[in-house]
C-alpha positions in Angstrom: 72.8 -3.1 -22.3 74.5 -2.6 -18.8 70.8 -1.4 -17.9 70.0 -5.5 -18.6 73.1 -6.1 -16.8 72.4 -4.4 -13.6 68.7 -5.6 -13.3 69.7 -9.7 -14.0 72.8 -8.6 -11.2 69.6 -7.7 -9.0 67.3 -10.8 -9.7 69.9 -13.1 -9.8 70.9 -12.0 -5.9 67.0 -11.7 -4.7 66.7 -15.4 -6.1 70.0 -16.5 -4.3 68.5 -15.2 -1.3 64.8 -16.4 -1.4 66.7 -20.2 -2.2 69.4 -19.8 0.7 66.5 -18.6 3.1 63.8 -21.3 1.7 66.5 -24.0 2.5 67.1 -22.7 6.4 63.2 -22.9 6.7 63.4 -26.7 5.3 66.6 -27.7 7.3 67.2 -24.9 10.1 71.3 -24.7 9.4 72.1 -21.1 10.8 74.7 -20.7 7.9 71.7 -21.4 5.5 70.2 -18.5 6.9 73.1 -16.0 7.3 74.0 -16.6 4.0 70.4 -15.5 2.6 70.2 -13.0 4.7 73.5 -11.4 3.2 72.2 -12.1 -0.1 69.1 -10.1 1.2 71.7 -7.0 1.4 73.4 -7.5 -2.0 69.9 -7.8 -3.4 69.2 -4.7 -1.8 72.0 -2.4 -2.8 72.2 -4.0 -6.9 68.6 -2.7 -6.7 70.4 0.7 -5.4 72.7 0.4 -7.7 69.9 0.7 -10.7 68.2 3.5 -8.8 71.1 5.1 -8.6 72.4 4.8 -12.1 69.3 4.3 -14.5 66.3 6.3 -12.5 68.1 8.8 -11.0 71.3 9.6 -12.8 71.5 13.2 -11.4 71.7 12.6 -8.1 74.6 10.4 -6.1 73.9 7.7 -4.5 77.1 6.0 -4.0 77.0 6.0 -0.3 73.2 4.7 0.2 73.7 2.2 -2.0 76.7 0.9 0.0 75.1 0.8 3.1 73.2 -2.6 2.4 76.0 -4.0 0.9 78.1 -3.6 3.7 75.8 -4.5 6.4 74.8 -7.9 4.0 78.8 -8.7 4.2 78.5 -7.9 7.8 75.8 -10.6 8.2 77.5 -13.1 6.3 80.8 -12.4 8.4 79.2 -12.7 11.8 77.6 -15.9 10.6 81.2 -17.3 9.3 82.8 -16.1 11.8 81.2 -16.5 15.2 78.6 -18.4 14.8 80.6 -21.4 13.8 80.2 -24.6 15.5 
């Protein structure tokens, strides 16, 4: 069951970012884009998180599958942040 749990966690993020990023190629608002592109991270790190806890549950990998989630919050900060009109 949390096998299910982690993968819809995974395709629910990829389709979040695919939507966010399809929308800043229609309308070209930069939040649009930061926003998928941090999605693009999550995505990337839930898919981690699987790899890490379903394919591979002898080895650890906490910290690699941290590193996309941090840099996808640090995306989504910048964009917030300073690139604010």
């Amino acid at each position: 069951m949390a096998t299910a749990v982690y993968i819809l966690c995974a395709l629910t993020s990829l389709a979040c970012a695919v939507l966010l990023l399809r929308g800043y190629g229609r309308r070209g608002v930069r939040l649009l884009l930061w926003s998928g592109l941090g999605f693009v991270g999550f995505a990337v790190g839930n898919v981690m998180l699987v790899m890490d806890l379903v394919v591979l549950p002898e080895r650890d990998l906490a910290i690699f599958r941290s590193l996309p989630v941090l840099m996808g919050l640090a995306v989504l900060l910048y964009g917030l942040v300073w690139d604010a009109r």
